[in-house]
mmCIF file of the N, C-alpha and C atoms, coordinates in Angstrom:
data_MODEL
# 
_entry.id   MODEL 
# 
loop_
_atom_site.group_PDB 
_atom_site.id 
_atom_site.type_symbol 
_atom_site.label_atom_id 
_atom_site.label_alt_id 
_atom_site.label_comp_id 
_atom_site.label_asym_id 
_atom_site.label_entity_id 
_atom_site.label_seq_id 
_atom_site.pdbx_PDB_ins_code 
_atom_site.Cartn_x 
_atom_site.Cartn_y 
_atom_site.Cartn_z 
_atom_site.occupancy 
_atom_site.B_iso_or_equiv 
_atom_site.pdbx_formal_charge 
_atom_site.auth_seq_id 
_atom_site.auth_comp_id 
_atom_site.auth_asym_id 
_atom_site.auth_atom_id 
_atom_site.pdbx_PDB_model_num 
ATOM 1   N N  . UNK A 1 1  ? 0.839   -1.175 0.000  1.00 0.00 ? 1  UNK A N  1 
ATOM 2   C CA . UNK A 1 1  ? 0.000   0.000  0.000  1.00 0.00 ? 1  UNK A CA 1 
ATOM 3   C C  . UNK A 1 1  ? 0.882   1.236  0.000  1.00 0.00 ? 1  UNK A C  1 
ATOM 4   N N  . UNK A 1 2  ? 0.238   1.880  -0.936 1.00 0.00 ? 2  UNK A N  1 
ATOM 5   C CA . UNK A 1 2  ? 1.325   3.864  -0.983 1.00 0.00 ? 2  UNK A CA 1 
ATOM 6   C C  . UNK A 1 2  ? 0.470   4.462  -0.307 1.00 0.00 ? 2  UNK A C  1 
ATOM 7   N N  . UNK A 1 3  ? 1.063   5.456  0.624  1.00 0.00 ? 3  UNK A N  1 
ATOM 8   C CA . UNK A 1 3  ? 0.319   5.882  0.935  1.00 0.00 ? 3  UNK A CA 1 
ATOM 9   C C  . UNK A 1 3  ? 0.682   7.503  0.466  1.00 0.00 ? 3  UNK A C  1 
ATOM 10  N N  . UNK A 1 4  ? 0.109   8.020  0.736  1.00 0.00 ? 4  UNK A N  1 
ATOM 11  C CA . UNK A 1 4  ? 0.886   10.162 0.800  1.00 0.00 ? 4  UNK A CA 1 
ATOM 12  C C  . UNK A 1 4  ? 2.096   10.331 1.291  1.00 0.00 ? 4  UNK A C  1 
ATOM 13  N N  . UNK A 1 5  ? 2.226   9.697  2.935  1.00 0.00 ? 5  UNK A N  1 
ATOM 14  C CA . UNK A 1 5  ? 3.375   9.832  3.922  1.00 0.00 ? 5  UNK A CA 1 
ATOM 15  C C  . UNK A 1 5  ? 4.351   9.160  2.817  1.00 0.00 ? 5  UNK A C  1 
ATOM 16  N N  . UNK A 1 6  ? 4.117   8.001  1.994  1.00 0.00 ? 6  UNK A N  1 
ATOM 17  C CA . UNK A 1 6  ? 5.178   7.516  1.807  1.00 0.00 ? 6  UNK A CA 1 
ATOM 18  C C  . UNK A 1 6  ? 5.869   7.838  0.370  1.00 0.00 ? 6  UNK A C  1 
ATOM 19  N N  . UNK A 1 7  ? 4.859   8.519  -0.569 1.00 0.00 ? 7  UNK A N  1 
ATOM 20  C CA . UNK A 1 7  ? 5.445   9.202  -1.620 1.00 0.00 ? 7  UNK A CA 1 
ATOM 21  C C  . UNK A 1 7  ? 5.950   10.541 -1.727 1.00 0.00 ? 7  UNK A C  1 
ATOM 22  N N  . UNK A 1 8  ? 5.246   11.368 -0.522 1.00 0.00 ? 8  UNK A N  1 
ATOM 23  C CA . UNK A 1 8  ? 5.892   12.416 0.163  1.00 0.00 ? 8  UNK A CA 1 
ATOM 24  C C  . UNK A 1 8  ? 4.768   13.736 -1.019 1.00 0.00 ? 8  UNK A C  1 
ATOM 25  N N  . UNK A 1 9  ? 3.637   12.475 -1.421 1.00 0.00 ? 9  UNK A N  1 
ATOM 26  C CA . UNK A 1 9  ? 2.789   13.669 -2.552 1.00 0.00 ? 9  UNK A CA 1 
ATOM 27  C C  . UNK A 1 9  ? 1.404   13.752 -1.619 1.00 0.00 ? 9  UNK A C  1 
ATOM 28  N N  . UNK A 1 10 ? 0.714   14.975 -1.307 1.00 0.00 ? 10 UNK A N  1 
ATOM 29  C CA . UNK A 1 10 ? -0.255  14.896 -0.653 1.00 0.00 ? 10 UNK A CA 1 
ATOM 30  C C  . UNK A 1 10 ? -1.269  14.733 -1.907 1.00 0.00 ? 10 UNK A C  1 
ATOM 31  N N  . UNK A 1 11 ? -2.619  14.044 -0.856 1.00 0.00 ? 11 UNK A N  1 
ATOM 32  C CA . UNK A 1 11 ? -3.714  13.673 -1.723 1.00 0.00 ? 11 UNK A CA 1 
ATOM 33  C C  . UNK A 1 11 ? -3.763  15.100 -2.673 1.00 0.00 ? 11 UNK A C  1 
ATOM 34  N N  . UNK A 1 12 ? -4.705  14.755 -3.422 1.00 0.00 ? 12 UNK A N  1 
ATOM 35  C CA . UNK A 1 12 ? -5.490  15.749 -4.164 1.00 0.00 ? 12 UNK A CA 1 
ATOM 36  C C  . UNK A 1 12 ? -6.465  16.262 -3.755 1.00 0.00 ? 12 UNK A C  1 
ATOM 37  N N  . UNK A 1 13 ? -7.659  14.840 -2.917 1.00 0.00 ? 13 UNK A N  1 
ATOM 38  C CA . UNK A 1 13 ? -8.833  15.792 -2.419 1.00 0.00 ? 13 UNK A CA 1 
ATOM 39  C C  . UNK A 1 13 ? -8.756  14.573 -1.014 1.00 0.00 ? 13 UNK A C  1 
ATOM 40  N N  . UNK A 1 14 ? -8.943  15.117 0.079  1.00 0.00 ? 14 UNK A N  1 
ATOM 41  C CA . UNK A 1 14 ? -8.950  14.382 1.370  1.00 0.00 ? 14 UNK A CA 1 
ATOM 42  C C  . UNK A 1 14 ? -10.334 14.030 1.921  1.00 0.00 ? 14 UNK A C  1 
ATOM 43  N N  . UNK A 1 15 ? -10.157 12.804 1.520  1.00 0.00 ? 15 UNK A N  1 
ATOM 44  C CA . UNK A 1 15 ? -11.346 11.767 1.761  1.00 0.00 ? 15 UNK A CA 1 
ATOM 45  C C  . UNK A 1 15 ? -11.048 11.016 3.445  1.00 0.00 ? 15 UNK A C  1 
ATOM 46  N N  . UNK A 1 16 ? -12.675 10.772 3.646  1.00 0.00 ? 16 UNK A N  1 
ATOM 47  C CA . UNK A 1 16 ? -12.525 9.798  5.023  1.00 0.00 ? 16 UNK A CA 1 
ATOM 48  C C  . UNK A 1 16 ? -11.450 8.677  4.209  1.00 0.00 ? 16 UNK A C  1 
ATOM 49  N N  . UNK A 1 17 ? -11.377 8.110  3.953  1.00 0.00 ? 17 UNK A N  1 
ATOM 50  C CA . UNK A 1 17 ? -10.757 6.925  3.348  1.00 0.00 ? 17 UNK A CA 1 
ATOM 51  C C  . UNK A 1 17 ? -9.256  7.672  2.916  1.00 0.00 ? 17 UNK A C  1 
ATOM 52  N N  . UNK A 1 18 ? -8.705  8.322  3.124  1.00 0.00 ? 18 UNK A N  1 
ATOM 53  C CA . UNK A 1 18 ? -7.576  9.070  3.625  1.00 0.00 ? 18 UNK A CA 1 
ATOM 54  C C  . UNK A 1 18 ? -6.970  9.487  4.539  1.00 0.00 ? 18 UNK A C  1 
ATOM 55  N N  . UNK A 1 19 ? -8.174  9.818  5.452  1.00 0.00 ? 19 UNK A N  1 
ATOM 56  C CA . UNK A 1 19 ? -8.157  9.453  6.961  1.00 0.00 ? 19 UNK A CA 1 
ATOM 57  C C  . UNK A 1 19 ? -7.789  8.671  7.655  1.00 0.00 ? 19 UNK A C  1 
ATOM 58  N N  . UNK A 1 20 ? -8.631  7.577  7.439  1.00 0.00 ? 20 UNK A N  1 
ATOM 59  C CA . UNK A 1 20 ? -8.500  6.526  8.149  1.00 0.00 ? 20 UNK A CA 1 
ATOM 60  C C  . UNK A 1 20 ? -6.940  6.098  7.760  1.00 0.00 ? 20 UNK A C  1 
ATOM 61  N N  . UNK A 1 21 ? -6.678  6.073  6.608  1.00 0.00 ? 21 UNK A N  1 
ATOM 62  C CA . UNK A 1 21 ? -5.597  5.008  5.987  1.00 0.00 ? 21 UNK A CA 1 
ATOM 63  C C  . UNK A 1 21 ? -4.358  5.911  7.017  1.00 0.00 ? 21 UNK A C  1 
ATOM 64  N N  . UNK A 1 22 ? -3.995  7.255  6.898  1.00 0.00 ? 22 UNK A N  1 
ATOM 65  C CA . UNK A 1 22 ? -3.139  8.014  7.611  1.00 0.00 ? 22 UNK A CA 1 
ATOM 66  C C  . UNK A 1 22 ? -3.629  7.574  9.222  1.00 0.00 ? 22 UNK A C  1 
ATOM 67  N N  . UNK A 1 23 ? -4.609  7.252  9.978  1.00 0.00 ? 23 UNK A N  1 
ATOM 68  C CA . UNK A 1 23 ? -4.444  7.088  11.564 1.00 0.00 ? 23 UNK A CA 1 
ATOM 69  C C  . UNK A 1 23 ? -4.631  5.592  12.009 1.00 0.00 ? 23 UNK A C  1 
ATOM 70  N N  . UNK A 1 24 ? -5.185  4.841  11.013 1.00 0.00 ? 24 UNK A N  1 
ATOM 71  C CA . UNK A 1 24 ? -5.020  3.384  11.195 1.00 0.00 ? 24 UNK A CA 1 
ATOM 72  C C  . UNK A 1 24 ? -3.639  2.830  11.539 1.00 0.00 ? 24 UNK A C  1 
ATOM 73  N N  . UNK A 1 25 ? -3.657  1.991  12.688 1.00 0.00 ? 25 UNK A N  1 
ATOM 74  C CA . UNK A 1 25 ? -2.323  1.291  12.733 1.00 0.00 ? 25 UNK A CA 1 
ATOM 75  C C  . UNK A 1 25 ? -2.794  0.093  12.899 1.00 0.00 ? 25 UNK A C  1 
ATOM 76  N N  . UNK A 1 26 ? -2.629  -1.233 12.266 1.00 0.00 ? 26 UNK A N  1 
ATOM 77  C CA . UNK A 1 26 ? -2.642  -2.701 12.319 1.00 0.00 ? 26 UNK A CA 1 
ATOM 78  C C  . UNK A 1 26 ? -1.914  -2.903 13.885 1.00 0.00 ? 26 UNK A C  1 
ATOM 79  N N  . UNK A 1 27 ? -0.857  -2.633 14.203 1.00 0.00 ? 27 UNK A N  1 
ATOM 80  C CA . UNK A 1 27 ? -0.161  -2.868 15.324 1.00 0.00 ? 27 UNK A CA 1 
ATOM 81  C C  . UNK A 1 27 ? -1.312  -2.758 16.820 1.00 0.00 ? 27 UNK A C  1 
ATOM 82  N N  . UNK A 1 28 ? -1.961  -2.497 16.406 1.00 0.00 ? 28 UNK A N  1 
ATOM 83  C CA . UNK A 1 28 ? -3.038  -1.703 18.059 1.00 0.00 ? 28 UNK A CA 1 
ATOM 84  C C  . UNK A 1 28 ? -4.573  -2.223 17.654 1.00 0.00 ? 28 UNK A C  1 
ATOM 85  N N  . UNK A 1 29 ? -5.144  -2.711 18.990 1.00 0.00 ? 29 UNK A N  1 
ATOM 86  C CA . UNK A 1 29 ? -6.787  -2.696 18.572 1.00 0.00 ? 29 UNK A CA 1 
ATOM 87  C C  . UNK A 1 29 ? -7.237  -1.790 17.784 1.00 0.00 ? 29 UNK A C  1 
ATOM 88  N N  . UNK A 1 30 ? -8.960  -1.688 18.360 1.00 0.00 ? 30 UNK A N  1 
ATOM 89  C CA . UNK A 1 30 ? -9.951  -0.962 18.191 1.00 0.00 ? 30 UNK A CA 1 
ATOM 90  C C  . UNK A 1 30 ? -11.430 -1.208 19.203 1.00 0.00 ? 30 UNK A C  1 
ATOM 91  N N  . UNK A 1 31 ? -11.584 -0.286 19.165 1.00 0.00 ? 31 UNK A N  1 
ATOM 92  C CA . UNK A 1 31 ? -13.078 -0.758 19.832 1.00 0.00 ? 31 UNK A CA 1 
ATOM 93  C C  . UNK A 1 31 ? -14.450 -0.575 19.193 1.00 0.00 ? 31 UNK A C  1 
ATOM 94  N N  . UNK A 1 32 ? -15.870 -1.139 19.531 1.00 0.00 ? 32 UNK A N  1 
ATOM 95  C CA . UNK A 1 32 ? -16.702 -1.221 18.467 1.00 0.00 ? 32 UNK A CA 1 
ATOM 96  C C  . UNK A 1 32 ? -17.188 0.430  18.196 1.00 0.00 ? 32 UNK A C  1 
ATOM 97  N N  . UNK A 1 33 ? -16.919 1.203  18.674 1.00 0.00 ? 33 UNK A N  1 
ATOM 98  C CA . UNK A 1 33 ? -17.212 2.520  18.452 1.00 0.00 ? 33 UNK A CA 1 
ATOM 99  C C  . UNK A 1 33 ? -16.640 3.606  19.378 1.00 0.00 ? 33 UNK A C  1 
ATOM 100 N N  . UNK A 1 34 ? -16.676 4.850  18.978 1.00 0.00 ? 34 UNK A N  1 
ATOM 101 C CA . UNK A 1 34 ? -15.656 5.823  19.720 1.00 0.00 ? 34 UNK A CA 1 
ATOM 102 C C  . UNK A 1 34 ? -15.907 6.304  20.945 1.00 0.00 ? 34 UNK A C  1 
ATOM 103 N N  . UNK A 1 35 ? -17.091 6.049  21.139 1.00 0.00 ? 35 UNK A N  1 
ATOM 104 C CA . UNK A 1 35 ? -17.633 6.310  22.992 1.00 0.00 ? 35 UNK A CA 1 
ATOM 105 C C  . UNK A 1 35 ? -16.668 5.521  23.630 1.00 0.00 ? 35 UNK A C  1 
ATOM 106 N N  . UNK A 1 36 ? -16.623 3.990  23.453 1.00 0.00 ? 36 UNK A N  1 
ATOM 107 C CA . UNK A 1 36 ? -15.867 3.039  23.938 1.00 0.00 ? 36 UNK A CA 1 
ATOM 108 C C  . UNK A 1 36 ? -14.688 3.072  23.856 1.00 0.00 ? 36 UNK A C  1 
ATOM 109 N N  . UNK A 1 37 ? -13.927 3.138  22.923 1.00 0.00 ? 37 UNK A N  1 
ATOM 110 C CA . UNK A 1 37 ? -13.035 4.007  22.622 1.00 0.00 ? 37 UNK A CA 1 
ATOM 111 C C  . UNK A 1 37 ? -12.446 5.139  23.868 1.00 0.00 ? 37 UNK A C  1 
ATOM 112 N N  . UNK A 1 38 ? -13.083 5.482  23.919 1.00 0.00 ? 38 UNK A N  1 
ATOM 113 C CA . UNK A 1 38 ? -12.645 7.039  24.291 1.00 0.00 ? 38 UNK A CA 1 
ATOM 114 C C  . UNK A 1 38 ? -12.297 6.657  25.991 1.00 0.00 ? 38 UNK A C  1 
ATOM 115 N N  . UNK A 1 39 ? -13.807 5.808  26.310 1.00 0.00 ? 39 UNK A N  1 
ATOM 116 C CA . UNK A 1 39 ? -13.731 5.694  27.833 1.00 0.00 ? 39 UNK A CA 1 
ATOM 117 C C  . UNK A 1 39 ? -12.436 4.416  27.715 1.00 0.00 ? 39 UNK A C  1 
ATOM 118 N N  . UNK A 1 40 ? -12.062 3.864  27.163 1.00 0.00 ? 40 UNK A N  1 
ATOM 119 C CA . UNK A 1 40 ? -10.972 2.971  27.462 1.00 0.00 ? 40 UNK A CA 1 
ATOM 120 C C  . UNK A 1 40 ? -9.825  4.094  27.346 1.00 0.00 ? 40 UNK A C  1 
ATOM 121 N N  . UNK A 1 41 ? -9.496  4.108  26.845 1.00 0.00 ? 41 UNK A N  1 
ATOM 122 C CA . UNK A 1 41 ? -8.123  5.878  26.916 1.00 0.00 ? 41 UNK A CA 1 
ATOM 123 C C  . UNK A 1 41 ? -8.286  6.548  27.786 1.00 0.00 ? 41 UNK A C  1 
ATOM 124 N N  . UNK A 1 42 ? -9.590  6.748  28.631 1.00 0.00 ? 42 UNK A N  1 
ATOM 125 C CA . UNK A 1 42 ? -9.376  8.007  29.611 1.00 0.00 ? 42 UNK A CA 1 
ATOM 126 C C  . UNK A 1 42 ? -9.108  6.621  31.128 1.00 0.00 ? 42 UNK A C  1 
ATOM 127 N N  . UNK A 1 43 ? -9.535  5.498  30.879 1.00 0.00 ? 43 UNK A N  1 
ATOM 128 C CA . UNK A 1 43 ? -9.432  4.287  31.886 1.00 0.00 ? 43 UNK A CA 1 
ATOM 129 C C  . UNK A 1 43 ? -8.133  4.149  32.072 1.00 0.00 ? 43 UNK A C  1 
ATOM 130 N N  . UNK A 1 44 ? -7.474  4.111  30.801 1.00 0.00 ? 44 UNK A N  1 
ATOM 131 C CA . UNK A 1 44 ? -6.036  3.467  30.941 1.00 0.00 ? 44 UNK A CA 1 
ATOM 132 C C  . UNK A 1 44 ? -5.103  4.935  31.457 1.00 0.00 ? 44 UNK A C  1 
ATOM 133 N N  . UNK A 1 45 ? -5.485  6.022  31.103 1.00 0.00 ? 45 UNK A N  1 
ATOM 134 C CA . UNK A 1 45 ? -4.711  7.483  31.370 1.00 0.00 ? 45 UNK A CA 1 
ATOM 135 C C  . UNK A 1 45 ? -5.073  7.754  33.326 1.00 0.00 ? 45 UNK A C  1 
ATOM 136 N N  . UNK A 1 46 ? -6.232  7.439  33.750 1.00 0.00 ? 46 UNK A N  1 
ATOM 137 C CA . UNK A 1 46 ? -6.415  7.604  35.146 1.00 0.00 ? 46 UNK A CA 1 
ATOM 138 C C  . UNK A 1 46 ? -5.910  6.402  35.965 1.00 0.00 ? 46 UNK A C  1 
ATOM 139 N N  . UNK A 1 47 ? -5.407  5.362  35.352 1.00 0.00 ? 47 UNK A N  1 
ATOM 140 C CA . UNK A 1 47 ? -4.844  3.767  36.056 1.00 0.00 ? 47 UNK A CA 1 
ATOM 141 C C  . UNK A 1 47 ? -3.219  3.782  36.222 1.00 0.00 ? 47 UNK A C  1 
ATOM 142 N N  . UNK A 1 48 ? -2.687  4.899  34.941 1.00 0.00 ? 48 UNK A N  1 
ATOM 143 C CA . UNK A 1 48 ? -1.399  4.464  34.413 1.00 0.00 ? 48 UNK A CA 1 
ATOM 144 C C  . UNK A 1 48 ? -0.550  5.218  34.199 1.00 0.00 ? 48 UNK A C  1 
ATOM 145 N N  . UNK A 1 49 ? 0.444   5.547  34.995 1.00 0.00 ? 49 UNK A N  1 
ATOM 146 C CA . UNK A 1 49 ? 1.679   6.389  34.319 1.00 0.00 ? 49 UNK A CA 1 
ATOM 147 C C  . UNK A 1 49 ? 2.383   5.798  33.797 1.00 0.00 ? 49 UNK A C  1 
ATOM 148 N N  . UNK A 1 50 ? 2.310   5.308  32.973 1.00 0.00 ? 50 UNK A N  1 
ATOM 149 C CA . UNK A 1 50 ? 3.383   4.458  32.312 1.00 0.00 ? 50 UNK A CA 1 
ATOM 150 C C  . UNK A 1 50 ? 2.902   4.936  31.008 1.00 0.00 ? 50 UNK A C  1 
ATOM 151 N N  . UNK A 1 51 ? 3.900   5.587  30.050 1.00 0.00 ? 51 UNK A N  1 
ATOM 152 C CA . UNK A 1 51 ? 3.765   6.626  28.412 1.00 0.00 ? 51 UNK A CA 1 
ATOM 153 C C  . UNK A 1 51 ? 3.524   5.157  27.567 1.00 0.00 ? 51 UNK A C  1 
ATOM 154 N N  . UNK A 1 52 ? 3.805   4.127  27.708 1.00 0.00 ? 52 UNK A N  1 
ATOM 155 C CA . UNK A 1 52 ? 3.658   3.073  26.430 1.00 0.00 ? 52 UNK A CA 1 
ATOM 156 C C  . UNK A 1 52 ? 2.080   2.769  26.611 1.00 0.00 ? 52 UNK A C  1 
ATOM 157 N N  . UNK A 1 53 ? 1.411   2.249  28.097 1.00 0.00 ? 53 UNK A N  1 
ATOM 158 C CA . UNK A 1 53 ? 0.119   2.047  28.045 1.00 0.00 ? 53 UNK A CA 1 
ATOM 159 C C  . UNK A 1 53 ? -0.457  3.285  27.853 1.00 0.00 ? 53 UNK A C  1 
ATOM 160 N N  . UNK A 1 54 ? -0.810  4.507  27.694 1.00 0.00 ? 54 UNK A N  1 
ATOM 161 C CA . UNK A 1 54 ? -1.400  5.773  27.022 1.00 0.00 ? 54 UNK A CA 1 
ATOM 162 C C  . UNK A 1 54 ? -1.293  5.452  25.882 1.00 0.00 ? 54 UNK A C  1 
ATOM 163 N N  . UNK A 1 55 ? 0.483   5.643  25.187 1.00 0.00 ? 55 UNK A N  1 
ATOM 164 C CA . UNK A 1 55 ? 0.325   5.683  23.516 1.00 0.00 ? 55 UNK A CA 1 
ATOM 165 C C  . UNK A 1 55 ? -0.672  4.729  23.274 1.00 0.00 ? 55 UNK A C  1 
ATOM 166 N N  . UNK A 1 56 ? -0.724  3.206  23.233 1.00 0.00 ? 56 UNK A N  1 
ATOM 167 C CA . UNK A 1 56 ? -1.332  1.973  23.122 1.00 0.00 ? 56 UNK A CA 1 
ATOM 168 C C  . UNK A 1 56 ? -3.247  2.593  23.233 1.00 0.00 ? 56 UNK A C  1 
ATOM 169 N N  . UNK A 1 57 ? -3.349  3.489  24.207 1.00 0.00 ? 57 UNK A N  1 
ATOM 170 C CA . UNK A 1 57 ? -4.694  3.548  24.609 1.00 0.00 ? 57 UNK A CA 1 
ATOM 171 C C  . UNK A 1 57 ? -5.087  4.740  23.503 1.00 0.00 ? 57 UNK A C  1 
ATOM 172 N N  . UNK A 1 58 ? -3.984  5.720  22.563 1.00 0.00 ? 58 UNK A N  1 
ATOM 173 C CA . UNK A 1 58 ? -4.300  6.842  22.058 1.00 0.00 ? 58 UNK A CA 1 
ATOM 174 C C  . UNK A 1 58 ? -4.584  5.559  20.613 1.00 0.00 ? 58 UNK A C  1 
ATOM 175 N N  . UNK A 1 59 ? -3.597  5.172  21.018 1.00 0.00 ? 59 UNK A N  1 
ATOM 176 C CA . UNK A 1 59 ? -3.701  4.026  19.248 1.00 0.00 ? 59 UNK A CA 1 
ATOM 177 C C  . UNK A 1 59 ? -4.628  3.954  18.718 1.00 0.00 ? 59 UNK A C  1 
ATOM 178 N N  . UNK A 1 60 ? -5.485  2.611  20.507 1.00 0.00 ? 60 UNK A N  1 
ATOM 179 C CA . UNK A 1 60 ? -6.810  2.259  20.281 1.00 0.00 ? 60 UNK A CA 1 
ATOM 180 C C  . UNK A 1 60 ? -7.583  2.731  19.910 1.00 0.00 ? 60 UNK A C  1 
ATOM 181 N N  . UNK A 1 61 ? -7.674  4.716  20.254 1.00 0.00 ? 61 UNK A N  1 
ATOM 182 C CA . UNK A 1 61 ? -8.864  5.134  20.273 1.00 0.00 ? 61 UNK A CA 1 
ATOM 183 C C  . UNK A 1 61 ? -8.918  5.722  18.428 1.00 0.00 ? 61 UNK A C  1 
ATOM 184 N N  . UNK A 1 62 ? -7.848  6.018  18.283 1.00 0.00 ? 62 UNK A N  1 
ATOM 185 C CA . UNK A 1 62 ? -7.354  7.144  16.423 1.00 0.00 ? 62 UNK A CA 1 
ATOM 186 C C  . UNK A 1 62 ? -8.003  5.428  15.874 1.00 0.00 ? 62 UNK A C  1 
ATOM 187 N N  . UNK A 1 63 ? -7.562  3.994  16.360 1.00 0.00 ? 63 UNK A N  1 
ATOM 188 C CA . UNK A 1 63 ? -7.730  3.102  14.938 1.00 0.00 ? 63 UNK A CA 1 
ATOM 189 C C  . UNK A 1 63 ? -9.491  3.379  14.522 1.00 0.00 ? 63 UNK A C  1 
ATOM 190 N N  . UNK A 1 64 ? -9.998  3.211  16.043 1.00 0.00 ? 64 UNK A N  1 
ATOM 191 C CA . UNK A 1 64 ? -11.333 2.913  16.143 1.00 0.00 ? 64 UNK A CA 1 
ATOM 192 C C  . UNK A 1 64 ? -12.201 4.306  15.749 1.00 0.00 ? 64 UNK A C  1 
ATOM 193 N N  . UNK A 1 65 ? -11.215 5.325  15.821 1.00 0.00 ? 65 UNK A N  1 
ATOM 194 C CA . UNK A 1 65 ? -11.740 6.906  14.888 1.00 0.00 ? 65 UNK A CA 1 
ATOM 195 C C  . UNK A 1 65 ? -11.525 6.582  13.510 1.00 0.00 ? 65 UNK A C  1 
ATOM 196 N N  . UNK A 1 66 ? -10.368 5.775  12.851 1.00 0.00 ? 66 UNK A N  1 
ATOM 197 C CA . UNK A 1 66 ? -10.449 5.444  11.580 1.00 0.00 ? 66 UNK A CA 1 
ATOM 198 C C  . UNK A 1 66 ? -11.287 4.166  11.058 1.00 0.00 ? 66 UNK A C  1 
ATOM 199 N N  . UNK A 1 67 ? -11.823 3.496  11.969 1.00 0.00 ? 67 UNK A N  1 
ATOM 200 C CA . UNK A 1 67 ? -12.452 2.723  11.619 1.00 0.00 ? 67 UNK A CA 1 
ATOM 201 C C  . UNK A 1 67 ? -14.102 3.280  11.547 1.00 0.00 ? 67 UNK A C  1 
ATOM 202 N N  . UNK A 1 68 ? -14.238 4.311  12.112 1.00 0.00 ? 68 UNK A N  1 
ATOM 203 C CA . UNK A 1 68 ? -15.643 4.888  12.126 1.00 0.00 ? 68 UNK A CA 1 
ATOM 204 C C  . UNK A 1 68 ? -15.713 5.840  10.500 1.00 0.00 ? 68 UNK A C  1 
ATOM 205 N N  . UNK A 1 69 ? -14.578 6.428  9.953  1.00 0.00 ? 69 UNK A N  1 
ATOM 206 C CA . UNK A 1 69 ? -14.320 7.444  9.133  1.00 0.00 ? 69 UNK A CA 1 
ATOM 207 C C  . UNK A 1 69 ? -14.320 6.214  7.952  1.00 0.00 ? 69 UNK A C  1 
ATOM 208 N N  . UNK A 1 70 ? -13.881 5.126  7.872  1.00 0.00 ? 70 UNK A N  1 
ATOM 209 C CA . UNK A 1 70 ? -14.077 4.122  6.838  1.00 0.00 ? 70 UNK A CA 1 
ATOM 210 C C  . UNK A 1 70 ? -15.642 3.662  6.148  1.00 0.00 ? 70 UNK A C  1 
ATOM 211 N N  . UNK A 1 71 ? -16.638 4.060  7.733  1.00 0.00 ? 71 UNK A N  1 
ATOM 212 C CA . UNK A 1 71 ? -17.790 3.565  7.144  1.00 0.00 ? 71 UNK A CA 1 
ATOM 213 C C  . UNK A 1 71 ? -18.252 4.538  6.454  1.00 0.00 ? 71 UNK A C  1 
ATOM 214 N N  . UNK A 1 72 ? -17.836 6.074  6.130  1.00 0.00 ? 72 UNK A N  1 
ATOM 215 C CA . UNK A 1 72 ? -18.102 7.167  5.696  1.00 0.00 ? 72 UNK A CA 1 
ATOM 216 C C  . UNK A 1 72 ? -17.547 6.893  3.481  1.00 0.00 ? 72 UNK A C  1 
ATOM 217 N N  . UNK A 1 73 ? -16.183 5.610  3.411  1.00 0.00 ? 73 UNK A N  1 
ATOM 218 C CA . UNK A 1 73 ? -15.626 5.702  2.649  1.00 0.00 ? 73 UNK A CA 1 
ATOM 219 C C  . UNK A 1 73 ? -16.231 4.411  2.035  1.00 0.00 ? 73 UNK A C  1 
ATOM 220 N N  . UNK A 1 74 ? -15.340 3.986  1.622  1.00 0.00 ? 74 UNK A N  1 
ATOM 221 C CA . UNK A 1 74 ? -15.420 2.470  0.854  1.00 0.00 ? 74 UNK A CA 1 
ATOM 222 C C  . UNK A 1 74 ? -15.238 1.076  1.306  1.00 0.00 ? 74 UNK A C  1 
ATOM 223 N N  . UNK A 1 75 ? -13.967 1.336  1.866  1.00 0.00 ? 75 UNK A N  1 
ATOM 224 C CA . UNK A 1 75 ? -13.124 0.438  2.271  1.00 0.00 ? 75 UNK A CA 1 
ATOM 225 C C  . UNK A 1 75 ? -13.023 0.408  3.746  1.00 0.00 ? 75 UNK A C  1 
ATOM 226 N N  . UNK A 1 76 ? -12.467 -1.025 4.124  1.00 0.00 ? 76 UNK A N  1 
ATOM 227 C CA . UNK A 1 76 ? -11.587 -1.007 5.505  1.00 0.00 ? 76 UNK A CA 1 
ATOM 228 C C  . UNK A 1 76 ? -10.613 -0.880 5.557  1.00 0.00 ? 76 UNK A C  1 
ATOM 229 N N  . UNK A 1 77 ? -9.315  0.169  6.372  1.00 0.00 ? 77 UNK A N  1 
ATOM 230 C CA . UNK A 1 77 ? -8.419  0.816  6.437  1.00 0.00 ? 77 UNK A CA 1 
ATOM 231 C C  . UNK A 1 77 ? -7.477  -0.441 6.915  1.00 0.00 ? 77 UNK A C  1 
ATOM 232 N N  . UNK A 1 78 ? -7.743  -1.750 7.479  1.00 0.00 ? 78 UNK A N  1 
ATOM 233 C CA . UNK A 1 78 ? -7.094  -3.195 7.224  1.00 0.00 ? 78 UNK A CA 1 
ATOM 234 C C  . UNK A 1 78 ? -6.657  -3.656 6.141  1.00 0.00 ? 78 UNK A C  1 
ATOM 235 N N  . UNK A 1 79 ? -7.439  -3.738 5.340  1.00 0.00 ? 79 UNK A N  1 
ATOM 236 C CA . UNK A 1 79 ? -7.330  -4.221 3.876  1.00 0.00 ? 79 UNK A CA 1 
ATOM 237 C C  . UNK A 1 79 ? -6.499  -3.345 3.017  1.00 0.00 ? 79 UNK A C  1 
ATOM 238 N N  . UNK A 1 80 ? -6.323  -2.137 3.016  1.00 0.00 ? 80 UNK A N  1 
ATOM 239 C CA . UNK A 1 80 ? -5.103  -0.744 2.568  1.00 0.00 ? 80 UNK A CA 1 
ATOM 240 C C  . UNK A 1 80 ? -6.149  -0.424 1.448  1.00 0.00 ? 80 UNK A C  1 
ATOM 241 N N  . UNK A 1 81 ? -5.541  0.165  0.903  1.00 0.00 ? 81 UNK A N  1 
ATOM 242 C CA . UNK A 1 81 ? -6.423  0.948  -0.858 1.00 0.00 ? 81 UNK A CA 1 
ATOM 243 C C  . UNK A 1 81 ? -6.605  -0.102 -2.179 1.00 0.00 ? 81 UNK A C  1 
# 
């Protein structure tokens, strides 16, 4: 998958499905929607000083924001372009 970041050419016109593909990370969950989402990140930020479980919990919440911005597009931001 090319993405923008990696040809260093920005889109032409910025689609959800541009979105997503730029905040999706395979490496990190998701949750079934961004309420849930959100309250798991603010769970893990009031439990945890530790910067790796936050990033991990910011992950969760941007995949599961790109996974909401996908149903706006075509595709699933898993599968690439």
């Amino acid at each position: 998958m090319t993405t923008a970041t990696q040809t260093n050419q920005p889109p032409t016109k910025v689609t959800p499905h541009h979105l997503a593909l730029a905040l999706y990370s395979p490496l990190f969950a998701e949750r079934d929607n961004i309420k849930d989402a959100y309250a798991y990140a603010q769970s893990i930020a009031r439990a945890s000083d530790n910067p790796a479980a936050m990033m991990t919990a910011v992950h969760v919440l941007l995949n599961t924001i790109a996974k909401e911005l996908e149903k706006m597009g075509t595709t699933n931001p898993t599968q690439g372009a």
